[in-house]
TORFIDREN-790400 format. One record per atom (N, C-alpha, C): x, y, z; residue number from 1; atom name; residue in one letter. Coordinates in steps of 0.02 Angstrom, whole numbers. Layout:
N
X Y Z NUM CA A
...
***
This chain:
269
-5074 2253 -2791 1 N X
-5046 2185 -2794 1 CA X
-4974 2185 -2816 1 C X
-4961 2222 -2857 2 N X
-4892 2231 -2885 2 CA X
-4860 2263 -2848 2 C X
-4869 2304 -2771 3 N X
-4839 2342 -2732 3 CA X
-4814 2288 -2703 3 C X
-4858 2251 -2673 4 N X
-4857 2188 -2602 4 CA X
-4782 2149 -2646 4 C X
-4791 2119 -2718 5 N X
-4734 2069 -2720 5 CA X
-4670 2106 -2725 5 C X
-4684 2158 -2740 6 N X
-4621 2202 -2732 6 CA X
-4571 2198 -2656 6 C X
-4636 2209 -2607 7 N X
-4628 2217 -2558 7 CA X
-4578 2159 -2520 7 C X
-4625 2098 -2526 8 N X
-4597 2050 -2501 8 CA X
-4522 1998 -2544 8 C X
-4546 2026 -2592 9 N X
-4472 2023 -2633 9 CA X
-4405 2057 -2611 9 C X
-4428 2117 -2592 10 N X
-4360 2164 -2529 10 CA X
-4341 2140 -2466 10 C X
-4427 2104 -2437 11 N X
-4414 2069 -2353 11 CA X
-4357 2017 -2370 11 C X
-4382 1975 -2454 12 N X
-4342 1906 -2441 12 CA X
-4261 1919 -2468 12 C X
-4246 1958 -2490 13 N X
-4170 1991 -2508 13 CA X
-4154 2018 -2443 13 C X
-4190 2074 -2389 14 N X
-4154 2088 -2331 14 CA X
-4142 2003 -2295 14 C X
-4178 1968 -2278 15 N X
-4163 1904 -2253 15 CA X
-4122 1891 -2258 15 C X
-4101 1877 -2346 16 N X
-4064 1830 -2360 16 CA X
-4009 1853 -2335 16 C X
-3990 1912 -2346 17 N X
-3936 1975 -2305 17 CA X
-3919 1952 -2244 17 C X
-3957 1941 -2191 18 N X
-3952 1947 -2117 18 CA X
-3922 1870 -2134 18 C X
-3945 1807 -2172 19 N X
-3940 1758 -2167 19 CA X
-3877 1736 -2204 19 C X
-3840 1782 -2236 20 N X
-3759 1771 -2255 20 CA X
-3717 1809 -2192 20 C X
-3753 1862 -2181 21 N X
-3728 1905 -2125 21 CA X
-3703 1847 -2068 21 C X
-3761 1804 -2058 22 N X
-3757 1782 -1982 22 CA X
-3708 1726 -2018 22 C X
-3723 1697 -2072 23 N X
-3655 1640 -2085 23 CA X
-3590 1658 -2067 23 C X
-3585 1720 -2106 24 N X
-3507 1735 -2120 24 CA X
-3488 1757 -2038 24 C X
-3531 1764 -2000 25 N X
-3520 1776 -1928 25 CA X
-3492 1725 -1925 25 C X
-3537 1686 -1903 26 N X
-3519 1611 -1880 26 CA X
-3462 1582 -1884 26 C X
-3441 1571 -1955 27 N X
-3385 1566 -2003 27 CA X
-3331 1600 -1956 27 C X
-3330 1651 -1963 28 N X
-3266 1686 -1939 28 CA X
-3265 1683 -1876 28 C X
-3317 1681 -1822 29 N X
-3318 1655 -1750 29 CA X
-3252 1600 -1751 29 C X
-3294 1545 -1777 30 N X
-3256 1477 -1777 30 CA X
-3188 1488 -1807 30 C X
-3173 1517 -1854 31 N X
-3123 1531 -1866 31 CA X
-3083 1541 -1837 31 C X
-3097 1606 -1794 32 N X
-3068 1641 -1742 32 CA X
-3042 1612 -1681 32 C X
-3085 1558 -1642 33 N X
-3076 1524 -1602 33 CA X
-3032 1465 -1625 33 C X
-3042 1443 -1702 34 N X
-3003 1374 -1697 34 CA X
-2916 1416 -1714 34 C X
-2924 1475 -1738 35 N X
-2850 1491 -1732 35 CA X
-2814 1505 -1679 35 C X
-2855 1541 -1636 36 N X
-2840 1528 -1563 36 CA X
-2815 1479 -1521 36 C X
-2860 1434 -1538 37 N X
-2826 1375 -1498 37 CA X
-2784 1342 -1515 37 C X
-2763 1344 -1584 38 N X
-2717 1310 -1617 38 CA X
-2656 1342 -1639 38 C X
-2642 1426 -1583 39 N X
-2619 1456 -1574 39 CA X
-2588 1461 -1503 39 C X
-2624 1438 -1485 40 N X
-2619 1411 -1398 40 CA X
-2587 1354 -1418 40 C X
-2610 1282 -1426 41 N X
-2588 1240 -1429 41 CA X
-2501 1249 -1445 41 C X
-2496 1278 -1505 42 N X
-2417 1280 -1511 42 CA X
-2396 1326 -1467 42 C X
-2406 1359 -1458 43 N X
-2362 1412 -1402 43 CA X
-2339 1369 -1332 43 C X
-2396 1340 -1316 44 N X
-2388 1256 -1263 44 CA X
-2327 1213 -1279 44 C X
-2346 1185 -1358 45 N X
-2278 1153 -1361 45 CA X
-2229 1181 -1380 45 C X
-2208 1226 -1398 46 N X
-2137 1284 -1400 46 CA X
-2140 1285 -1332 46 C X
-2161 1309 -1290 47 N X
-2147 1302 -1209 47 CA X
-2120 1251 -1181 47 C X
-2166 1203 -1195 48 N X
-2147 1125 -1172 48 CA X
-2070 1101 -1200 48 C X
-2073 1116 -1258 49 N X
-2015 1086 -1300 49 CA X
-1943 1124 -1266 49 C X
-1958 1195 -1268 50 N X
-1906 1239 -1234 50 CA X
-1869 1213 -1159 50 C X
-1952 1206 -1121 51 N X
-1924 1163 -1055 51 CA X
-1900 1107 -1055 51 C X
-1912 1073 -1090 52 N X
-1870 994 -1094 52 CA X
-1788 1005 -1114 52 C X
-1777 1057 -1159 53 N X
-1720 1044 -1200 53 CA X
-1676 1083 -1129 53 C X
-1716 1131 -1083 54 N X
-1688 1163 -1031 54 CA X
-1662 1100 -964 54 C X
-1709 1067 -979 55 N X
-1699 1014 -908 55 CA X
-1679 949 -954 55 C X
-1642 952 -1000 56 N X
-1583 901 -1049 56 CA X
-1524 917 -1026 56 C X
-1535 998 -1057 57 N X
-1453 1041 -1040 57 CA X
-1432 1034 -951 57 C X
-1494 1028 -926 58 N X
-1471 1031 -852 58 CA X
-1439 952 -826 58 C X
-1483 897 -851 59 N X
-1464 831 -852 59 CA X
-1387 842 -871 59 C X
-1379 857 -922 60 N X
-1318 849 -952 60 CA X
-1272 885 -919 60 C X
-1255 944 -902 61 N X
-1230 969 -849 61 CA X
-1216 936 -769 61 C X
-1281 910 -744 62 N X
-1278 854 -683 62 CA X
-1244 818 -695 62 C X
-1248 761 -757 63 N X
-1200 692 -761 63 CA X
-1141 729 -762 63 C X
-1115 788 -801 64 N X
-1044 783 -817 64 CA X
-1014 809 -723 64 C X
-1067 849 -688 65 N X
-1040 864 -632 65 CA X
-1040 802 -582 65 C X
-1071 742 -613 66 N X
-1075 704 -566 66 CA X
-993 653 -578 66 C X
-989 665 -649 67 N X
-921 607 -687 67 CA X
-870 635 -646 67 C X
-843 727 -655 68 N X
-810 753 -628 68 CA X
-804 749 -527 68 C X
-842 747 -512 69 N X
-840 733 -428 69 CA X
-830 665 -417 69 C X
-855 610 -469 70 N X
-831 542 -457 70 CA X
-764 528 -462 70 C X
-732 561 -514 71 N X
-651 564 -540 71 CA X
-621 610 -463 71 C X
-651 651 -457 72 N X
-620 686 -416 72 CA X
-625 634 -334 72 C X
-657 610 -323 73 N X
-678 558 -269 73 CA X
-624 491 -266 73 C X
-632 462 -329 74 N X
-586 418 -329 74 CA X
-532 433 -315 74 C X
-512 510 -369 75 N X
-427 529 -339 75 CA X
-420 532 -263 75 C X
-472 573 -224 76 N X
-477 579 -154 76 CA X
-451 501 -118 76 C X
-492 444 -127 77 N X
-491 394 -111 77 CA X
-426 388 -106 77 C X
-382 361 -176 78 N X
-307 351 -195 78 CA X
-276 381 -135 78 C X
-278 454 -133 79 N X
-257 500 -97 79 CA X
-234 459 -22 79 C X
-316 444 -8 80 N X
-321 421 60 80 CA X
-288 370 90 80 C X
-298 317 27 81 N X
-247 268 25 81 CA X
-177 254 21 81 C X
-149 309 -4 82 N X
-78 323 15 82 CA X
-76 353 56 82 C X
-103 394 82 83 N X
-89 422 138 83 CA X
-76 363 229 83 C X
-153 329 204 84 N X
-148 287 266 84 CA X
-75 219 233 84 C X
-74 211 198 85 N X
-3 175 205 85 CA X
52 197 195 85 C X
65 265 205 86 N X
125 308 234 86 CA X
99 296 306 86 C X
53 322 339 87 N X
46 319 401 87 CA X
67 249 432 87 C X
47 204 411 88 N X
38 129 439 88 CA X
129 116 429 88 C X
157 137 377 89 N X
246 132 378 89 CA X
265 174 425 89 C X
243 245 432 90 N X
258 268 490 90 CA X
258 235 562 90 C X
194 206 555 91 N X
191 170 628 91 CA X
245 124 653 91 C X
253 80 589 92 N X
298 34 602 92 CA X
369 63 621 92 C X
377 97 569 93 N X
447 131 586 93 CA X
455 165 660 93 C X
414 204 695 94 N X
412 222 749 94 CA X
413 151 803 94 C X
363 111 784 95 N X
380 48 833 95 CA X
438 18 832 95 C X
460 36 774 96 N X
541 -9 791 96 CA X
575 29 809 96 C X
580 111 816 97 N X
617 143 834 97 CA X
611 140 930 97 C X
554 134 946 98 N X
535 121 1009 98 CA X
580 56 1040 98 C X
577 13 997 99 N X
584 -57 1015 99 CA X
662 -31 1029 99 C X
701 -33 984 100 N X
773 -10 983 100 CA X
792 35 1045 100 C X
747 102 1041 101 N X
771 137 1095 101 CA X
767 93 1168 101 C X
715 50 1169 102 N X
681 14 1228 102 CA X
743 -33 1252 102 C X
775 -72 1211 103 N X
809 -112 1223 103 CA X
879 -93 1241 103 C X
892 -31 1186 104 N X
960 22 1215 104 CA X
966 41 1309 104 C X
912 65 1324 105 N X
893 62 1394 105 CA X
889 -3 1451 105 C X
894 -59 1418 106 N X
869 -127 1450 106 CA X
934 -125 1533 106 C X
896 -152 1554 107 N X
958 -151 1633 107 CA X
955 -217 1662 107 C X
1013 -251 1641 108 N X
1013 -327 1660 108 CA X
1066 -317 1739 108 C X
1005 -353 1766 109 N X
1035 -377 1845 109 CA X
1089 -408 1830 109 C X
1144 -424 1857 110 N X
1207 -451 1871 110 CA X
1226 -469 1925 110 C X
1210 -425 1988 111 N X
1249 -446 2048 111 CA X
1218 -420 2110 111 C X
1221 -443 2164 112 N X
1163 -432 2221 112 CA X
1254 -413 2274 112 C X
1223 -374 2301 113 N X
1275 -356 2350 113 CA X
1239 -339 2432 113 C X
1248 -380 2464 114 N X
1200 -354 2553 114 CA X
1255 -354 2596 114 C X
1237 -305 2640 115 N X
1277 -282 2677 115 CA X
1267 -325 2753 115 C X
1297 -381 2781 116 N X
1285 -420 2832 116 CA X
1296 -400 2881 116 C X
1344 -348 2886 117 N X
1384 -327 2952 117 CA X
1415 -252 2958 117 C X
1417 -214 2992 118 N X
1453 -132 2987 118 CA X
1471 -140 3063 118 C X
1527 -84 3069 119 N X
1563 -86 3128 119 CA X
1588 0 3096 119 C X
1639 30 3151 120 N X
1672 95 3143 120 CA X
1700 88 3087 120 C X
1753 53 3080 121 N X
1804 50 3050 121 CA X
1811 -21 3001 121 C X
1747 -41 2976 122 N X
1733 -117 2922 122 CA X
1682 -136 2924 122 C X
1660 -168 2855 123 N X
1611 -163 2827 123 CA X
1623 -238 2792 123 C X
1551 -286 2831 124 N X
1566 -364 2801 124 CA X
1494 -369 2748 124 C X
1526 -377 2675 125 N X
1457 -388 2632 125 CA X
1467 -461 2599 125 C X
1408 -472 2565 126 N X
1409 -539 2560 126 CA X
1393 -522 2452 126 C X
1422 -565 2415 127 N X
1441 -526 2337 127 CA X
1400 -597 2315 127 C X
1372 -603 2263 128 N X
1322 -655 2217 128 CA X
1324 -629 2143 128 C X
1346 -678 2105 129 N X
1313 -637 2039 129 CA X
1249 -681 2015 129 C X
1201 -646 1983 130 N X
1150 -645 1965 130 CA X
1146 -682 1877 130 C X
1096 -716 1883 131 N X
1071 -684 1785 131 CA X
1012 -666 1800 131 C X
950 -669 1729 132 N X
943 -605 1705 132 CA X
852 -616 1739 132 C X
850 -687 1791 133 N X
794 -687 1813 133 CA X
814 -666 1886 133 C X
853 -643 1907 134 N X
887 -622 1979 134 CA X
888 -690 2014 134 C X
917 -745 1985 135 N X
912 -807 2030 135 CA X
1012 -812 2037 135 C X
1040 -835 2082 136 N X
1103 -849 2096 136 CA X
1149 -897 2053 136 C X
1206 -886 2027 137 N X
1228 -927 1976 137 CA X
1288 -950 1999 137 C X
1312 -941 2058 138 N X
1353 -968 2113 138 CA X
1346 -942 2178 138 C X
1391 -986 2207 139 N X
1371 -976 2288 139 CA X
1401 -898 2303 139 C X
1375 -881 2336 140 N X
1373 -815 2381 140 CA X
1449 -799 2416 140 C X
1483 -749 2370 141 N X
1548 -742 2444 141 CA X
1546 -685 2488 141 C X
1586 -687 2548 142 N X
1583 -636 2581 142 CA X
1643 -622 2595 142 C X
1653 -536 2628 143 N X
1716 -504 2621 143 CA X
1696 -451 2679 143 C X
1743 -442 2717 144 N X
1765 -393 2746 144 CA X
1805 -332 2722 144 C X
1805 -272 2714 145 N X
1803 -227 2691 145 CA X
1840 -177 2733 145 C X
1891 -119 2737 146 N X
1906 -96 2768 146 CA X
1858 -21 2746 146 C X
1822 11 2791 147 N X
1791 65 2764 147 CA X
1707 64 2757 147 C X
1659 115 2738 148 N X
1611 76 2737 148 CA X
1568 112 2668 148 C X
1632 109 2618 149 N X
1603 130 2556 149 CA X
1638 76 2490 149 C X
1609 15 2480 150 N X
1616 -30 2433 150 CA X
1619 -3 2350 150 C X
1687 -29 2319 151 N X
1693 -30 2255 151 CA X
1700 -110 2218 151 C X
1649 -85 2178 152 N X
1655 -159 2116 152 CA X
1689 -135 2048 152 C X
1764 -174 2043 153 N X
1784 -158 1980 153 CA X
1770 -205 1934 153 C X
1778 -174 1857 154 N X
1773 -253 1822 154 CA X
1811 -222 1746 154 C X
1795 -275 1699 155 N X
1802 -240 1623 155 CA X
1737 -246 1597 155 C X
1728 -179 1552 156 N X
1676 -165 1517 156 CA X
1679 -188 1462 156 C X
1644 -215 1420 157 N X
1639 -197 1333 157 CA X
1568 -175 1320 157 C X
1573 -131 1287 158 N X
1492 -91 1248 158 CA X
1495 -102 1172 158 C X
1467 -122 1147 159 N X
1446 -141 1082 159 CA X
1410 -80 1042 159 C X
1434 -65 982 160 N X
1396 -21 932 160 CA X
1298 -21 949 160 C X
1293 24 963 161 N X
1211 38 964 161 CA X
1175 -22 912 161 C X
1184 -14 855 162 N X
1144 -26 817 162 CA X
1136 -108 822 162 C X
1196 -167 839 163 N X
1188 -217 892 163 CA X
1140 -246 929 163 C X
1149 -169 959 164 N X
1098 -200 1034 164 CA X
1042 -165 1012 164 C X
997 -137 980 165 N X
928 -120 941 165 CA X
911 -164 894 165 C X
947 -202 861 166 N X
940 -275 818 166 CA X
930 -346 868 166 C X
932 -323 940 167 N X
964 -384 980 167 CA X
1007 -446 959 167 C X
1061 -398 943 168 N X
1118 -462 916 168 CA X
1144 -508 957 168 C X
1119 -582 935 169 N X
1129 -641 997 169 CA X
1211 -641 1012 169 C X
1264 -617 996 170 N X
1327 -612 1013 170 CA X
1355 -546 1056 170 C X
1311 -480 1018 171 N X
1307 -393 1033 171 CA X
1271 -365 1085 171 C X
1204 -396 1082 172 N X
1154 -388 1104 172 CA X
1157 -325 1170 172 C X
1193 -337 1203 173 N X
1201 -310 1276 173 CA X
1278 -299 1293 173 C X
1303 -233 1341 174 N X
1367 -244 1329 174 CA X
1365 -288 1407 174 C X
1434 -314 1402 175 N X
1460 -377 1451 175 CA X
1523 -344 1496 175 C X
1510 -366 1554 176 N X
1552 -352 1622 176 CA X
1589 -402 1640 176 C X
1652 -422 1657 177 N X
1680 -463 1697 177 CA X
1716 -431 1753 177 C X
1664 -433 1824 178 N X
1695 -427 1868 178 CA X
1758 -444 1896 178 C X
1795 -397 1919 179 N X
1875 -421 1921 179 CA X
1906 -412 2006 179 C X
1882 -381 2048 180 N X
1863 -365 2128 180 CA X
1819 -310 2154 180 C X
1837 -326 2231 181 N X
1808 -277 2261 181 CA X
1843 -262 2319 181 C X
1840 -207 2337 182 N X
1873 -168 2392 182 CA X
1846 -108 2412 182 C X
1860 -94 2473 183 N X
1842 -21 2530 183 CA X
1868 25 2506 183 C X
1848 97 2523 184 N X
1867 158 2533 184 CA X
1933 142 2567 184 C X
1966 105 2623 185 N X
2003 115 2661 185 CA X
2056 66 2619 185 C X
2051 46 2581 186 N X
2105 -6 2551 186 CA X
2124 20 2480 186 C X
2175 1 2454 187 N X
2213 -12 2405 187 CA X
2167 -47 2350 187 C X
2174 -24 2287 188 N X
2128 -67 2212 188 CA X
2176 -129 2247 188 C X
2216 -138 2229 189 N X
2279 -170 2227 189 CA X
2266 -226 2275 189 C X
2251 -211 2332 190 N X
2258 -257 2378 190 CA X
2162 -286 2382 190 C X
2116 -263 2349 191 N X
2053 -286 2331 191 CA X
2053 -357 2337 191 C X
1986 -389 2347 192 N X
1978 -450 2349 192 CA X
1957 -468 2271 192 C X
1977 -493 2237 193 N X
1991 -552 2170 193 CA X
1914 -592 2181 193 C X
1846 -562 2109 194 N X
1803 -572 2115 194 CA X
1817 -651 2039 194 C X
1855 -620 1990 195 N X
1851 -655 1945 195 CA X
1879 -726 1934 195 C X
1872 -778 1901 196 N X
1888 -833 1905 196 CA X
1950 -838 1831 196 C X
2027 -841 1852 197 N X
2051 -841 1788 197 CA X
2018 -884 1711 197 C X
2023 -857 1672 198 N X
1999 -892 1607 198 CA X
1934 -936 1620 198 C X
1897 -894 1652 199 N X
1821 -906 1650 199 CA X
1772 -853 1610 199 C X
1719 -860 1602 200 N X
1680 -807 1567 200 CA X
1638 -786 1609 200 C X
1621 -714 1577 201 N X
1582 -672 1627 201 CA X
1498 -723 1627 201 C X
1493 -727 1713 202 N X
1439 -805 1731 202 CA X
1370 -781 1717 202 C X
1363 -724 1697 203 N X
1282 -683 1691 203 CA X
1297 -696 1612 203 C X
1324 -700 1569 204 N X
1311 -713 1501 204 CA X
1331 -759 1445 204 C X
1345 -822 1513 205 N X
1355 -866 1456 205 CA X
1333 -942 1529 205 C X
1293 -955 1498 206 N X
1267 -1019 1545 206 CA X
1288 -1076 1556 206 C X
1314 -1093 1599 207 N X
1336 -1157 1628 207 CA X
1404 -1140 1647 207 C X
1432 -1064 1633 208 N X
1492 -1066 1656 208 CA X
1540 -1069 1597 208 C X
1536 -1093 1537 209 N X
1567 -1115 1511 209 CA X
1588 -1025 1446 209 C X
1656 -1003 1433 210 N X
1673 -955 1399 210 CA X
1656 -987 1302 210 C X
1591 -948 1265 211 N X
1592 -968 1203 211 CA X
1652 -938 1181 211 C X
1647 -941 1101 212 N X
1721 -918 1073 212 CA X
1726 -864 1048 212 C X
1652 -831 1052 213 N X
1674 -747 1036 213 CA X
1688 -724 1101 213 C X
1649 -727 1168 214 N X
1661 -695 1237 214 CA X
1757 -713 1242 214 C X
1767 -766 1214 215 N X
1840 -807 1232 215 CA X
1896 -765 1196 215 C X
1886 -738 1122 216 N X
1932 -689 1095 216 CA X
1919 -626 1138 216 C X
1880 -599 1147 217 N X
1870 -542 1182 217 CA X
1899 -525 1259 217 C X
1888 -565 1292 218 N X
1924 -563 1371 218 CA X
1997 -584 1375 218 C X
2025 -635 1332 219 N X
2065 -667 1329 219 CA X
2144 -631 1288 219 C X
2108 -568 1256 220 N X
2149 -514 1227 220 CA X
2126 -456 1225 220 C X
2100 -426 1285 221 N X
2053 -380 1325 221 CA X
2095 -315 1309 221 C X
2150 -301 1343 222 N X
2188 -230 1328 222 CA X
2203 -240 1280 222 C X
2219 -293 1234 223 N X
2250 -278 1173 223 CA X
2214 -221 1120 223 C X
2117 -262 1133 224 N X
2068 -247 1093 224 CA X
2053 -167 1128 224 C X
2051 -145 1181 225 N X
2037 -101 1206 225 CA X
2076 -33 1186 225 C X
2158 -49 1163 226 N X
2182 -6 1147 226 CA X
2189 -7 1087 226 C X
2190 -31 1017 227 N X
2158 -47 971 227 CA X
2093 -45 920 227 C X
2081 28 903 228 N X
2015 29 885 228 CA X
1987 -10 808 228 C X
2054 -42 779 229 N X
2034 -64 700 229 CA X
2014 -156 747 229 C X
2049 -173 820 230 N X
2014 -239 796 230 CA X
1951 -235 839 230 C X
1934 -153 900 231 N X
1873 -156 922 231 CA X
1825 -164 876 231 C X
1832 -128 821 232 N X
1787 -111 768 232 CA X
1757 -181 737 232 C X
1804 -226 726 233 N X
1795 -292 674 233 CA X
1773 -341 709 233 C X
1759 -297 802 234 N X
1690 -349 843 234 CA X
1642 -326 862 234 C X
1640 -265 838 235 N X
1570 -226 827 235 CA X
1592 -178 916 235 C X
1629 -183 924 236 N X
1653 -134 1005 236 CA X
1644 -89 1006 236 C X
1624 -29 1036 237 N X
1627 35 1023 237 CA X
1663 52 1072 237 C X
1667 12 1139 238 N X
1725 25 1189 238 CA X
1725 -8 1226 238 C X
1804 -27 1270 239 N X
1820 -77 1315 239 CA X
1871 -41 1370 239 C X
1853 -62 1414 240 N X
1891 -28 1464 240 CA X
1876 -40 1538 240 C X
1905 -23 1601 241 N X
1897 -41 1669 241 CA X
1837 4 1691 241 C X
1798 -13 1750 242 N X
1748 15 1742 242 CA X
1738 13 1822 242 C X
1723 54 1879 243 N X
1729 28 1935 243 CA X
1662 87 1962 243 C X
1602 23 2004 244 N X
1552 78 2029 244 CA X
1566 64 2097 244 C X
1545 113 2124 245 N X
1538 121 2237 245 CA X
1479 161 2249 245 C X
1477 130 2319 246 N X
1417 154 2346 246 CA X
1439 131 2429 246 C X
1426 210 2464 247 N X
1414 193 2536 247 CA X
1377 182 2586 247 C X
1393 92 2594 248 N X
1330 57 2607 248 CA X
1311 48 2693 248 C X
1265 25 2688 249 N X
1226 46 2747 249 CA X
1208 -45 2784 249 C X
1208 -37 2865 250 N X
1199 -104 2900 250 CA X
1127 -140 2875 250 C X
1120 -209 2829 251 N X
1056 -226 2829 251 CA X
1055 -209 2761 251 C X
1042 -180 2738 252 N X
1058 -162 2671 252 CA X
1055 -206 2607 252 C X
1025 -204 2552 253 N X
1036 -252 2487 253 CA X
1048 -191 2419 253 C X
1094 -207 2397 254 N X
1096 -179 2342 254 CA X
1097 -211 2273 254 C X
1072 -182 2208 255 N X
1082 -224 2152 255 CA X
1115 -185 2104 255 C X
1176 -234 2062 256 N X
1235 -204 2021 256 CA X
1198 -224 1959 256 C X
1192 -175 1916 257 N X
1154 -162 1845 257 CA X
1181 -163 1774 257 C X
1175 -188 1743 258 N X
1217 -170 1666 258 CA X
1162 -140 1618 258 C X
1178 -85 1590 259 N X
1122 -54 1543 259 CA X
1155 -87 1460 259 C X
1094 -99 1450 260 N X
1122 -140 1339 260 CA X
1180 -112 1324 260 C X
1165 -50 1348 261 N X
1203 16 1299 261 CA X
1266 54 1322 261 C X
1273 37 1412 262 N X
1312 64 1433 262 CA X
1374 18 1481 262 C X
1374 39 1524 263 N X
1424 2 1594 263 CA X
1364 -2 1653 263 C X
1404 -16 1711 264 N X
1369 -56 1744 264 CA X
1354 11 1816 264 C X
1304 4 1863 265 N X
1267 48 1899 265 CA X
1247 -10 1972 265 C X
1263 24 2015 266 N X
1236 0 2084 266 CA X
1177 50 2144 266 C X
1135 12 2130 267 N X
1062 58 2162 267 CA X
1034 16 2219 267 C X
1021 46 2275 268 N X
987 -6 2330 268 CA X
907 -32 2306 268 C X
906 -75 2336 269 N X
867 -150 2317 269 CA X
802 -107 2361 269 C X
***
């Protein structure tokens, strides 16, 4: 009897053994696992936290690359904007340079010349001067001609360029006053007398009548011509006799030309 409680007195001490044994298992299981996870857990948010502060720095980096390309954009813009209004002054400036050159070139009709009649030895044309819509501004004369190569003399004045690119209503164009005409076979001298004394040239002043700048100008013609301080103080760049020909043909029309810029030209019609 005293063996047996012995006995089971050892079973209930090994028990109790297995039964701290299996606690302190347990225990440290859980342990084990809750450090784990709560080892995990932070390692997650150190990760997490790391990546955020990574895609901050990157935000922050974006805006400033975005501030910098906006600054840089706007300057572009500015850029653009002066640029196109240099261009757009350019334009203009080129259009007026056009305009100017355009008008330097201008070729005002003046005078219709047709040839009515040819023979061996004379040549009958019929002389009109013109304005600037080619309509007749007096009656038509005609002349017999010895020869069958016609000269039209006259006086020139040409006006400073810059004048006639402004279209100066006084400058504008230089001015001709036809003064005769005559053959190859004749004498200047003995020419037929196109001009009307102390009249004005009839293509640039309407109704016939001489204004009072055309009136100083023709009216003291060689004076001004040989004279360059009082050409100058009418804007002249030159005055002088000026005589075109052409050998003309039976049937025939020709037209006598004044260029803005120059003297006067005869080309068939």
């Amino acid at each position: 009897m005293p063996g047996m409680m012995e006995n089971l007195s050892t079973i209930n001490s090994f028990l109790r053994t297995l039964i701290a044994l299996a606690a302190i298992g347990a225990i440290s299981a859980v342990s084990y696992f809750g450090y784990a996870k709560f080892n995990s857990n932070a390692i997650e948010a150190e990760t997490r936290a790391r990546e955020l502060k990574e895609a901050q720095d990157r935000l922050t980096e974006i805006k400033r690359d975005l501030q910098a390309a906006g600054i840089a954009l706007q300057q572009k813009d500015a850029k653009i904007e002066e640029q196109v209004a240099e261009i757009s002054q350019l334009n203009q400036e080129v259009q007026k340079l056009e305009t100017s050159l355009a008008l330097l070139k201008v070729d005002h009709r003046v005078a219709r010349l047709s040839v009515v009649d040819q023979d061996a030895d004379s040549t009958k044309v019929q002389f009109v001067e013109l304005n600037d819509e080619g309509q007749p501004i007096e009656t038509p004369r005609e002349f017999r001609i010895p020869g069958n190569t016609v000269y039209i003399d006259g006086w020139v004045v040409k006006f400073d360029d810059k004048y006639v690119q402004e279209a100066d209503l006084e400058r504008g164009t230089s001015l001709i006053l036809f003064k005769r005409l005559f053959g190859n076979n004749q004498k200047p001298d003995e020419g037929f007398p196109l001009d009307e004394q102390g009249a004005a040239p009839k293509a640039y002043s309407r109704g016939g009548k001489m204004n009072e700048f055309e009136k100083s100008i023709f009216s003291d013609f060689w004076a001004i011509a040989n004279d360059k301080t009082k050409a100058e103080q009418k804007g002249i760049r030159a005055a002088h006799g000026d005589a075109v020909s052409m050998k003309v043909e039976k049937g025939k029309t020709y037209k006598v030309q004044l260029r803005a810029s120059d003297g006067p030209s005869i080309v068939p019609e």
